[in-house]
N, C-alpha and C positions, 0 to 999 in steps of 0.2 A: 433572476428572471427564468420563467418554467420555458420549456423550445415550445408548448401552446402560445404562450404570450410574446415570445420573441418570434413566431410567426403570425401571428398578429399584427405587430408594430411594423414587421416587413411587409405584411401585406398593404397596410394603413398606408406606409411610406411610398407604394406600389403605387395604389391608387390617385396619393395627391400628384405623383410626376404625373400621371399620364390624363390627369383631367386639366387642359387649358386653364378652365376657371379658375380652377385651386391655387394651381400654381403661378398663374400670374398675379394674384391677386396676393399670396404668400412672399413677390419678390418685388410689390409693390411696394408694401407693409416692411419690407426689412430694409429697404432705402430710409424709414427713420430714424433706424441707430435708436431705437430707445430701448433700456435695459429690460430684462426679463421680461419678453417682447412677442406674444404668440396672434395668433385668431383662435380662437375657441367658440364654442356653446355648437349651434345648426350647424356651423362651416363644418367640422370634422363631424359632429352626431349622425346628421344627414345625413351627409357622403356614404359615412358604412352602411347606414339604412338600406340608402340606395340601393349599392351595390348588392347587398343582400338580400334586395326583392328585384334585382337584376332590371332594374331600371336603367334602361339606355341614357336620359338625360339627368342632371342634377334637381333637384328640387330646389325652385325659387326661393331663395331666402328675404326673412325683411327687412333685414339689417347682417352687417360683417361686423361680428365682435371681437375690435382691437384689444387685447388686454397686457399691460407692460405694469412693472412694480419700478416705483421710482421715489423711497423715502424722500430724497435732498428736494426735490421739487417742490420749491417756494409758491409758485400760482397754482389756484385751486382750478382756475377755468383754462389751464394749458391745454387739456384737452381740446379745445375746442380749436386752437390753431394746427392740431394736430391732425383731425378729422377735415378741415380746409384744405391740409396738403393734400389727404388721401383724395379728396372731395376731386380739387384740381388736375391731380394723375387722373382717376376711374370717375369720373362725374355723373355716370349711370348707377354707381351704388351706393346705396346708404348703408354710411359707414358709421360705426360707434364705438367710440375710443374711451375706455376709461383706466386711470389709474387706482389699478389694484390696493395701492400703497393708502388710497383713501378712500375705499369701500365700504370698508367695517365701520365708520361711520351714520351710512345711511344705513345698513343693513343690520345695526346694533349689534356685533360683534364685536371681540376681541380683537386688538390690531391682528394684520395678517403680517406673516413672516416674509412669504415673498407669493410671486406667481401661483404657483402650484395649491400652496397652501390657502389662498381666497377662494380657489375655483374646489375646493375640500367643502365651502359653505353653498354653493350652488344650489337649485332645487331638485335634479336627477344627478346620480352617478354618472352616467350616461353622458349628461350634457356637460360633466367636469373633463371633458379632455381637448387638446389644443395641439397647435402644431406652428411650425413657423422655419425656414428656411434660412437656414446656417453660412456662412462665408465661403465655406468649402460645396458650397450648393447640394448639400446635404438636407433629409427632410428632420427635424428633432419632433419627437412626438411627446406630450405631455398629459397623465391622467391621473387622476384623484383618485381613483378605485378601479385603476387597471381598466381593461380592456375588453373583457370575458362578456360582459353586461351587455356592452355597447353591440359585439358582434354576436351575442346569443338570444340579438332583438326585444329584450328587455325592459322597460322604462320602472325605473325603481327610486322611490321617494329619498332624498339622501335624509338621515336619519337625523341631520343636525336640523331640519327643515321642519315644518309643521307640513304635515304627508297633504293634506289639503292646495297648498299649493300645489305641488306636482299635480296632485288631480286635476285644479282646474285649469292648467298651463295643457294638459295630455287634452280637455275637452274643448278649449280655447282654439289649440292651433290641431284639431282633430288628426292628429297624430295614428290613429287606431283606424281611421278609415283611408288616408293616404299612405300609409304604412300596415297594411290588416295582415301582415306575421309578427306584429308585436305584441309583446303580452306585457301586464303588466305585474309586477311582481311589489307585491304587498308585506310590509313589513312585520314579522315575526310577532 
């Protein structure tokens, strides 16, 4: 890891202690116990966003994306008692829990190896990174294509992707006007 990118990931790590939201809602989510266990996609994208148009509060999100890889896991709609529990802790958010472990199904993909590797198929670079709070009350940060992206305000089609999504995900949730130091960077 370059000392850019490991100031990066300390800074990331900075950020989620000291935003209430994050972190409670990171120490909510690790009360599951379930393996290879982050939030990703808006929860960590946003945040740096944020911070990097120095916006004082977080942007609303419309959902918290649980994501855990769980091969052995016999029921396909576990999820759904999953997002109860979260529902029952935080009852003001809408939460959405899916097992990684059976994504590549809907998403006609190659099975995924674990975590890391399903959020590799995502529709931004960007939106591939996750975080999730450790036993040692540690923050673990998790990204598909590093970090550099995310904080150099970016929004970049991942290349396994048909780039068309990304476009209409950037003009959907107008990303470019609640965020106007992003750019978008177009594939080679």
């Amino acid at each position: 890891m370059t000392h850019a990118e490991l100031h990066r990931l300390q800074q990331l790590q900075t950020w989620l202690s000291e935003s209430a939201f994050h972190a409670d809602l990171l120490a909510v989510v690790a009360t599951l116990l379930l393996p290879d266990c982050y939030i990703g996609a808006g929860f960590v994208r946003n945040l740096v966003w944020d911070k990097r148009h120095n916006y004082r509060a977080h942007t609303p999100l419309n959902d918290i994306d649980v994501i855990y890889f769980d091969q052995a896991e016999s029921d396909p709609h576990a999820y759904l008692g999953y997002e109860a529990q979260l529902r029952a802790l935080r009852p003001h958010i809408s939460w959405q829990v899916r097992n990684q472990a059976l994504m590549h199904h809907r998403n006609g993909d190659r099975p995924y190896k674990n975590t890391l590797d399903a959020m590799s198929f995502w529709p931004e670079c960007e939106t591939a990174v996750a975080a999730r709070l450790l036993p040692n009350q540690q923050y673990e940060v998790i990204s598909a294509f590093g970090l550099a992206s995310v904080f150099d305000l970016f929004i970049s089609a991942n290349p396994l992707r048909d780039p068309a999504i990304s476009a209409q995900r950037t003009r959907d949730k107008h990303w470019l006007t609640h965020w106007p130091k992003l750019t978008i960077r177009h594939p080679n």
